[in-house]
C-alpha positions as CSV (number, residue, x, y, z in Angstrom):
1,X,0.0,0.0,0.0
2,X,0.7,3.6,-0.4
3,X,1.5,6.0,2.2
4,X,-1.8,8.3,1.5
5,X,-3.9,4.6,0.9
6,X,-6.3,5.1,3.7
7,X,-5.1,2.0,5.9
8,X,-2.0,3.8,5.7
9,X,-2.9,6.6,7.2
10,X,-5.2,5.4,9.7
11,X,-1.9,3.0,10.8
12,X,0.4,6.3,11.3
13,X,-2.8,7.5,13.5
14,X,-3.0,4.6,15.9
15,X,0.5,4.6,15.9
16,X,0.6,8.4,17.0
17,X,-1.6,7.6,19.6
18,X,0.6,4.8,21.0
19,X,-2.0,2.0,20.3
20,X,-0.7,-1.4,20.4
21,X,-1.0,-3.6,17.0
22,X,0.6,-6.4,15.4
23,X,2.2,-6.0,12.0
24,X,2.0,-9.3,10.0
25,X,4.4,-8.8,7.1
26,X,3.0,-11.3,4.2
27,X,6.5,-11.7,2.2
28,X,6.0,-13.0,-1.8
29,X,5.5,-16.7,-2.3
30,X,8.8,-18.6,-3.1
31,X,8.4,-21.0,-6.1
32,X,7.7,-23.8,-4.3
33,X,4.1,-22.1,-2.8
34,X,4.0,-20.2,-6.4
35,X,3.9,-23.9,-7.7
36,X,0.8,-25.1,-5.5
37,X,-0.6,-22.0,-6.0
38,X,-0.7,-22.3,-10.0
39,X,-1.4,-26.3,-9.7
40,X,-4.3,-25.4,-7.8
41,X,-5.6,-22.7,-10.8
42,X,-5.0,-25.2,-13.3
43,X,-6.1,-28.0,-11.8
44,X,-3.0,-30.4,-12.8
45,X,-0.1,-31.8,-10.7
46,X,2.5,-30.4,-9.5
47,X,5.0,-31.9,-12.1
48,X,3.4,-30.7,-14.5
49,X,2.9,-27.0,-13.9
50,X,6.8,-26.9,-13.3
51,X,8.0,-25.3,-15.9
52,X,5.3,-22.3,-16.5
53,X,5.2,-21.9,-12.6
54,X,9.2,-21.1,-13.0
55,X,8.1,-18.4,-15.6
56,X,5.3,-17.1,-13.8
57,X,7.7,-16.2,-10.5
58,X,10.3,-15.0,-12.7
59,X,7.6,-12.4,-13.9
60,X,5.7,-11.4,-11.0
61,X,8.7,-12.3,-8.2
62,X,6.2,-14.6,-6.4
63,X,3.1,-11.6,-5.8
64,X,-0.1,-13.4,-6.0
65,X,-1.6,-10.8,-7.2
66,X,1.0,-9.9,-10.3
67,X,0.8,-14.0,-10.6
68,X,-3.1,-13.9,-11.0
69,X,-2.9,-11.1,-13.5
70,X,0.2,-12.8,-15.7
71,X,-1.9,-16.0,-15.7
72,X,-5.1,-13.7,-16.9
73,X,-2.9,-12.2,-19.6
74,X,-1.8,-15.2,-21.1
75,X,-5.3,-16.7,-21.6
76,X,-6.4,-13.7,-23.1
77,X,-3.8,-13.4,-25.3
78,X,-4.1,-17.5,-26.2
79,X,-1.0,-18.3,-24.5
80,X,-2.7,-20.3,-21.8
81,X,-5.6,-22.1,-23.1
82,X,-7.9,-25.1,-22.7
83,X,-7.6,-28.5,-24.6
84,X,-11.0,-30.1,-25.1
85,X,-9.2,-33.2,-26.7
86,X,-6.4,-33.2,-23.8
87,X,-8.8,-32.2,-21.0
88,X,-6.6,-30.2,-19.5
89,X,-4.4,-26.9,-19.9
90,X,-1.8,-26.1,-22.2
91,X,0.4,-23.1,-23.0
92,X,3.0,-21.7,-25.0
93,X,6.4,-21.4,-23.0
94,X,8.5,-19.3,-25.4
95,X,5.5,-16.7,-25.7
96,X,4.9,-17.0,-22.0
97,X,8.2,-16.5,-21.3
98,X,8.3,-13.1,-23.9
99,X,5.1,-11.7,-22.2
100,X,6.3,-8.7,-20.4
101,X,4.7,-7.5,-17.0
102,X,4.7,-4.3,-15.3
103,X,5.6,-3.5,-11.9
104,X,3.1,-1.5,-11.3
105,X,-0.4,-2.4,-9.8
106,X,-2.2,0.4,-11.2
107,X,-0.6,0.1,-14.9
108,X,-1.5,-3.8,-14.7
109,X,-5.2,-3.1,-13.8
110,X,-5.2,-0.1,-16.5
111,X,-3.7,-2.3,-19.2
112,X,-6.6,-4.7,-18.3
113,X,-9.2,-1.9,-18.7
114,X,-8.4,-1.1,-22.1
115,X,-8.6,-4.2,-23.2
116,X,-12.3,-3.8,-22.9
117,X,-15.3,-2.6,-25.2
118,X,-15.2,1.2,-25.0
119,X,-19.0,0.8,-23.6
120,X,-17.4,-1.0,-20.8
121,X,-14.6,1.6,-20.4
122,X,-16.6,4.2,-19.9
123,X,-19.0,2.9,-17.2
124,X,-15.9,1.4,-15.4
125,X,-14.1,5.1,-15.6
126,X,-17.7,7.1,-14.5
127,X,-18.1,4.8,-11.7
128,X,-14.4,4.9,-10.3
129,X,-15.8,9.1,-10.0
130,X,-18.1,8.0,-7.3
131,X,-16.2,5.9,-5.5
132,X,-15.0,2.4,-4.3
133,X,-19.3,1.5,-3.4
134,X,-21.2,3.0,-6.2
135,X,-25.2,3.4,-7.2
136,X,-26.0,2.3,-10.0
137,X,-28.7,4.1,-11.0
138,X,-25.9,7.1,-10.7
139,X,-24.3,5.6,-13.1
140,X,-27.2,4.9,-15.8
141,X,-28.4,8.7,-14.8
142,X,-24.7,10.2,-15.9
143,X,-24.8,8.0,-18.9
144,X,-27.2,7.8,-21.9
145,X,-29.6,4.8,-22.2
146,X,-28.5,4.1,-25.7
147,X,-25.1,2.8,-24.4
148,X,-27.3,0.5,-21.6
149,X,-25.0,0.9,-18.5
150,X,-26.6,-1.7,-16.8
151,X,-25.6,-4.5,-19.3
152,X,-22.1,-3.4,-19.3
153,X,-22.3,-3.1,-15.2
154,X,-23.5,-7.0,-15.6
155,X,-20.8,-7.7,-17.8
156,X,-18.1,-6.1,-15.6
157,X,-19.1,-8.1,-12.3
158,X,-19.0,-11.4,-14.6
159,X,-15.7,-10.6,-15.5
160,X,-14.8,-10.0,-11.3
161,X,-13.9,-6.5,-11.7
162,X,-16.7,-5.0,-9.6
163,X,-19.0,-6.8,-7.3
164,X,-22.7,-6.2,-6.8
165,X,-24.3,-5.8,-3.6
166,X,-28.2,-5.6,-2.9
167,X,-28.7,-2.9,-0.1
168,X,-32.3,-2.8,1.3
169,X,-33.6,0.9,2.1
170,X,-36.7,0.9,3.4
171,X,-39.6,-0.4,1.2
172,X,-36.8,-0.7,-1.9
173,X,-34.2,-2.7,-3.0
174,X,-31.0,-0.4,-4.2
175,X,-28.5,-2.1,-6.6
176,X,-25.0,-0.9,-6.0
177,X,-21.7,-2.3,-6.9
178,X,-18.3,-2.0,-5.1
179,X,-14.6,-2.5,-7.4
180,X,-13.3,-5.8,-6.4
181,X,-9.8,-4.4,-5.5
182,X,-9.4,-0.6,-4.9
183,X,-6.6,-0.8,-7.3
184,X,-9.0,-1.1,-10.0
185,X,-11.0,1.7,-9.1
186,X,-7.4,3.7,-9.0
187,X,-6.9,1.8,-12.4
188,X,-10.0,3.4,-14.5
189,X,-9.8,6.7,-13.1
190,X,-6.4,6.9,-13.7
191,X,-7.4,6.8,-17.5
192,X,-9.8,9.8,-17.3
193,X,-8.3,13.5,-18.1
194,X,-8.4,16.1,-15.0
195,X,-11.2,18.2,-17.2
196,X,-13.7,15.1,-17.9
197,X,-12.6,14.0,-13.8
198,X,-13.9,17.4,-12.8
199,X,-17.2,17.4,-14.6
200,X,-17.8,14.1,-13.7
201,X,-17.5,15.1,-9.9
202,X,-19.3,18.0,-10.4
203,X,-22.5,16.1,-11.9
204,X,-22.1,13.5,-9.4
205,X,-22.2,16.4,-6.5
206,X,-25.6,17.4,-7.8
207,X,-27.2,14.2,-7.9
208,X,-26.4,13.6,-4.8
209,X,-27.2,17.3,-3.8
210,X,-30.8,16.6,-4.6
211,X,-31.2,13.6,-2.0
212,X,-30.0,15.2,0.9
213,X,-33.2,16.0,3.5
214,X,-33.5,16.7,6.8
215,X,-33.0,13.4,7.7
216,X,-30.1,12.8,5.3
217,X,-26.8,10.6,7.2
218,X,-23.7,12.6,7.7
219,X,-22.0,10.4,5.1
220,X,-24.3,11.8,2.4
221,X,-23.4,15.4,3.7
222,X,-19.4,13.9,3.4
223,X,-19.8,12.4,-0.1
224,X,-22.3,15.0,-1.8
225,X,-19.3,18.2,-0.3
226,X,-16.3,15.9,-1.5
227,X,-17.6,15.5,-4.9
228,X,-19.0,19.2,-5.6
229,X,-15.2,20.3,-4.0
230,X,-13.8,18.1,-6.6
231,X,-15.7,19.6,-9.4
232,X,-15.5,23.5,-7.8
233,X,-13.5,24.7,-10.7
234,X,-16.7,24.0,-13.3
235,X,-19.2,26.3,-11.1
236,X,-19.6,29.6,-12.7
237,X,-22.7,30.5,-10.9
238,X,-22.3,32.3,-7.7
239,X,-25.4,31.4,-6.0
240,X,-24.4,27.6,-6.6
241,X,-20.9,28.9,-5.2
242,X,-22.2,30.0,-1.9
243,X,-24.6,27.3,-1.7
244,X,-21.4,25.1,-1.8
245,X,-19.4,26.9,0.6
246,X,-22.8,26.9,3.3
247,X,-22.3,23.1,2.4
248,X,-19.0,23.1,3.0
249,X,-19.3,24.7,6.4
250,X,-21.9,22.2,7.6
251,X,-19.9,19.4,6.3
252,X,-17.3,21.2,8.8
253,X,-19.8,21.3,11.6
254,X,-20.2,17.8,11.5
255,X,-16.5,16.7,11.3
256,X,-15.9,19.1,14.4
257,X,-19.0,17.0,16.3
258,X,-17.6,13.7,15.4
259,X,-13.8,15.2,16.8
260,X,-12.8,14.4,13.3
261,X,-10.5,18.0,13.2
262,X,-8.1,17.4,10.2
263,X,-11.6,17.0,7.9
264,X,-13.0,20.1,9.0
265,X,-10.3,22.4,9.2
266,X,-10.3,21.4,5.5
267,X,-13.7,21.9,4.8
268,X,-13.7,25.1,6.3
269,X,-10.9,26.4,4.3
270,X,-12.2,25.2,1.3
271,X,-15.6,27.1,2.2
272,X,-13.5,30.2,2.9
273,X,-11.9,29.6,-0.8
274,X,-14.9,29.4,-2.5
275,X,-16.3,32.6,-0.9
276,X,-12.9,34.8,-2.2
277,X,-11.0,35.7,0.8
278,X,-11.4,37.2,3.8
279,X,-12.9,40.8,2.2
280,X,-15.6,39.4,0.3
281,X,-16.2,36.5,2.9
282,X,-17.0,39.3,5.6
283,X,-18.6,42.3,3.5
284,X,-20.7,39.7,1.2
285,X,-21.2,37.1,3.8
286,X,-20.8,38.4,7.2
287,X,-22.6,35.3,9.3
288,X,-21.2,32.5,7.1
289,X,-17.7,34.3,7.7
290,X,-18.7,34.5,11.3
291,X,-19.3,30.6,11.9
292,X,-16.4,30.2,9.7
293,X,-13.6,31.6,11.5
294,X,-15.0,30.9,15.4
295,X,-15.3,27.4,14.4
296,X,-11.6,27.7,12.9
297,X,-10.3,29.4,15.8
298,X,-11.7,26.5,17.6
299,X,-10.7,23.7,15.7
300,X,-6.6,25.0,16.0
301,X,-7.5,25.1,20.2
302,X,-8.6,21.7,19.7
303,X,-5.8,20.0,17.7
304,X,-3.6,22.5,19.9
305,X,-2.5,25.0,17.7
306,X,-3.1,27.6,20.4
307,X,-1.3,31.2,19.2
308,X,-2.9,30.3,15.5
309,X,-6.1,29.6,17.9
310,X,-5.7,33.5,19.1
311,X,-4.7,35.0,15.8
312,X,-7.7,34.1,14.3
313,X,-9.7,35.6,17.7
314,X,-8.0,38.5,16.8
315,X,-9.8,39.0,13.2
316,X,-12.7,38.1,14.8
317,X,-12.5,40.7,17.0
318,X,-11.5,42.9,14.3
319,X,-14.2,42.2,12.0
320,X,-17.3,41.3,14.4
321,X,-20.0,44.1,14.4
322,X,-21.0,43.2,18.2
323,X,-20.4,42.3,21.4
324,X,-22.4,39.2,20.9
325,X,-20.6,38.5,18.0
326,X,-17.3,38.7,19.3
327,X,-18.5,36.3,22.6
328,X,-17.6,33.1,21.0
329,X,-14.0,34.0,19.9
330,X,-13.5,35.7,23.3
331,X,-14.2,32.3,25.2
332,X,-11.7,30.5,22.7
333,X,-9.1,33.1,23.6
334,X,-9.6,32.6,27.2
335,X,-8.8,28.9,27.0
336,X,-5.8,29.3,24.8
337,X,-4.4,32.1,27.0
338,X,-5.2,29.8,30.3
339,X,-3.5,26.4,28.2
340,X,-0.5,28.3,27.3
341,X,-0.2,29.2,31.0
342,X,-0.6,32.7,30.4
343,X,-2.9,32.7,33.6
344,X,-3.1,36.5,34.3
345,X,-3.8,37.2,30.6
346,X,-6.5,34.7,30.8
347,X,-7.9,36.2,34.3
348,X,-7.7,40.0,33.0
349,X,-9.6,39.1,29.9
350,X,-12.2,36.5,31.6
351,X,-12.7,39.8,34.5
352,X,-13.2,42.7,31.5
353,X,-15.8,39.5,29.7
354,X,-18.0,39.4,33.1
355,X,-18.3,43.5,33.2
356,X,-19.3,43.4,29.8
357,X,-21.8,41.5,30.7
358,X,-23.2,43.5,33.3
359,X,-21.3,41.2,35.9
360,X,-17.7,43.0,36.9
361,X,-15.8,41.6,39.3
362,X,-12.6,43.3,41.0
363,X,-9.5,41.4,40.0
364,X,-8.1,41.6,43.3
365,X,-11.3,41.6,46.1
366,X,-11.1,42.5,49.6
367,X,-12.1,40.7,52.5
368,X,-15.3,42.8,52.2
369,X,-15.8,42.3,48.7
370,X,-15.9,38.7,49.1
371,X,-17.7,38.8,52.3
372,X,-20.7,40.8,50.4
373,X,-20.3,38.4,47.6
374,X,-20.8,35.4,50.2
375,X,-24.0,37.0,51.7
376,X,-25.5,38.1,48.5
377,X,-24.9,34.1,47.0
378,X,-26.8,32.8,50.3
379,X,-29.8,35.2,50.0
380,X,-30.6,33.6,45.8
C-alpha cells in the first residue's frame, strides 16, 4: 500500500496515539508455494505445472496478485488455453516467457481496462468518480440509455472487476456495486483526463445534492461536499458557489461534532476559498464568515494549535459588528491564553468579559468584597 492509501494513514494514526498492534508482514511466495498455488488454478499436478510456474515467478517475483494477472494475460492473449481433446491446460512457454509485465499495480489493472469494449470503459471510468461502493442508478443517470450501462455493469461483475451488492432501504431494494480491488478503481480513473474528472465530480455532486433532506446521514453530507469540491473549478454561478461553501461549512460542523478535526479544518478552508477571501467572505457574507472563523479558531485550540487559535480571535474581533458576536472567539481566547499558561492574561480578559456582561468583578477583592459576595450568593 501507499503512504496516502487510507489504511495507511489510519496506521500512522493509531501509531501516534501509541495503540498497540501487530504487523504481520505477508512476504511473496517462493516458487515452491507459487507452484501449489498455479497447480491449484489449473487443476493439474505439481510436475506438470513446473515449468510455467518457473516463468510465472520469474515475472511477478512470487506476488499473488501480479501471478493472477500474468496468468489472466496469457489466456487472453491465447498463450494459456484449454484442450477439449487433452482435458486439460496447455500453454506456450516461449510466448509465455516473452510476455512482459509491469511492476506497477495500477498500470497492470489499467492495461486490463483497455482491453475492454469502450461501452465497458466508460462505465468502469464514471463509476471509479463515485467511489469504491457506487449506485448504479448514478451511473445509468450520468450516462445515456443508448449505451445500456446496466448491461455493461453485468458484464463487468462477470468478469470479477466489480462486485454487486443488494442494499435494502426501506420499502426498496438499491442495486450498488463496489470494485473488487481498490486498485481497480485507481486503475479506471487513472485513465480519465483532469477536465472530464472534474465534470464528472461536479455532476455527481448534484445528484447527490438533490437527495440530501433533513433526515439525510452525515456520510451523504461527506460524499455530496467531497464530490462538488472536486468539481469547484466548473461552477460559474455564484449562487451555486455559496450554496457550496454553506455546504462546506456544515460538512465542517459535522466533522468538528464527530472530533474528526483534520476534515473540518479542510472543509472550512475550502468554504473560505470558494467565498474569495477574507474581504468578500465578511462584506458579502458576514454570518457565514462568522461561523467560519469561530469554528476555525476553535478547531486550531482543539488540535492545539493555540497562538494560531488566538490570531484568528483576533480578526474576529477585528471584524465582528458586536459584542455578541465577538463572545464566541472571546471564550476561545480565554482557553488558549489559560493552556499556554498565560494565567493573568486569561484572568484580565475572563474579568473585562463578566463587566461586559453586566457582571464586573474586581480582580483583586477584599475581605469585604468577598464577604458581600458570600451574603449576597446565600440570599438567591
Amino acid at each position: 500500500m501507499d503512504a496516502d492509501h487510507k489504511v495507511s494513514v489510519q496506521f500512522d494514526i493509531m501509531k501516534k496515539a501509541n495503540v498497540k498492534f501487530t504487523t504481520i508482514k505477508l512476504d511473496s511466495l517462493d516458487l515452491y508455494s507459487l507452484t501449489s498455488f498455479v497447480s491449484e488454478r489449473l487443476r493439474l499436478p505439481c510436475r506438470l505445472v513446473k515449468s510455467i510456474s518457473e516463468i510465472v515467478h520469474r515475472k511477478s517475483l512470487g506476488n499473488v496478485f501480479f501471478a493472477t494477472t500474468f496468468l489472466q494475460s496469457l489466456a487472453e492473449s491465447g498463450l494459456l488455453t484449454f484442450s477439449p481433446a487433452r482435458m486439460r491446460w496447455i500453454w506456450n512457454e516461449a510466448g509465455a516467457d516473452a510476455t512482459n509485465i509491469s511492476d506497477d499495480v495500477v498500470e497492470v489493472m489499467a492495461e486490463k481496462i483497455l482491453s475492454l469494449s469502450s461501452a465497458s470503459q466508460d462505465v468502469l471510468k464514471t463509476a471509479s468518480c463515485i467511489g469504491a461502493t457506487f449506485d448504479a442508478s448514478i451511473v445509468k443517470s450520468l450516462m445515456s440509455d443508448t449505451s445500456h450501462p446496466e448491461r455493461h455493469l453485468a458484464k463487468l461483475a462477470k468478469q470479477g472487476l466489480i462486485i454487486k451488492v443488494i442494499h435494502n432501504d426501506y420499502s426498496e431494494s438499491v442495486v450498488h456495486y463496489k470494485f473488487s480491488h481498490d486498485r481497480i478503481q485507481q486503475a479506471a480513473y487513472s485513465l480519465l483526463p483532469n477536465s472530464e474528472k472534474e465534470v464528472l465530480h461536479l455532476c455527481i455532486g448534484r445528484m447527490l445534492k438533490k437527495r440530501l433532506s433533513g433526515t439525510t446521514s452525515t456520510s451523504s453530507i461527506f460524499k455530496t461536499v467531497d464530490q462538488l469540491n472536486r468539481g469547484a473549478a466548473c461552477i460559474v454561478d455564484r449562487d451555486e458557489q455559496v450554496e457550496l461553501a454553506i455546504l462546506n461549512a456544515t460538512a465542517a460542523e459535522e466533522a468538528y461534532n464527530a472530533c474528526a478535526f483534520i476534515p473540518s479544518t479542510n472543509y472550512t478552508h475550502k468554504s473560505l476559498d470558494i467565498l474569495g477571501g477574507d474581504d468578500i467572505a465578511w462584506n458579502e457574507h458576514y454570518d457565514l464568515a462568522l461561523t467560519l472563523y469561530n469554528l476555525l479558531a476553535e478547531l486550531n485550540y482543539c488540535k492545539g494549535n493555540f497562538d494560531e487559535a488566538m490570531q484568528i480571535t483576533k480578526r474576529i474581533f477585528k471584524r465582528a459588528k458586536t459584542f455578541d458576536d465577538q463572545f464566541t472567539a472571546q471564550t476561545c481566547n480565554i482557553k488558549s491564553l489559560s493552556i499556554k499558561g498565560d494565567l493573568d492574561d486569561a484572568l484580565t480578559t475572563s474579568l473585562d468579559l463578566l463587566a461586559a456582561l453586566g457582571e464586573p468583578l474586581p480582580k483583586k477583592p477584599s475581605i469585604g468584597v468577598i464577604l458581600a459576595g458570600l451574603i449576597k450568593t446565600k440570599k438567591l
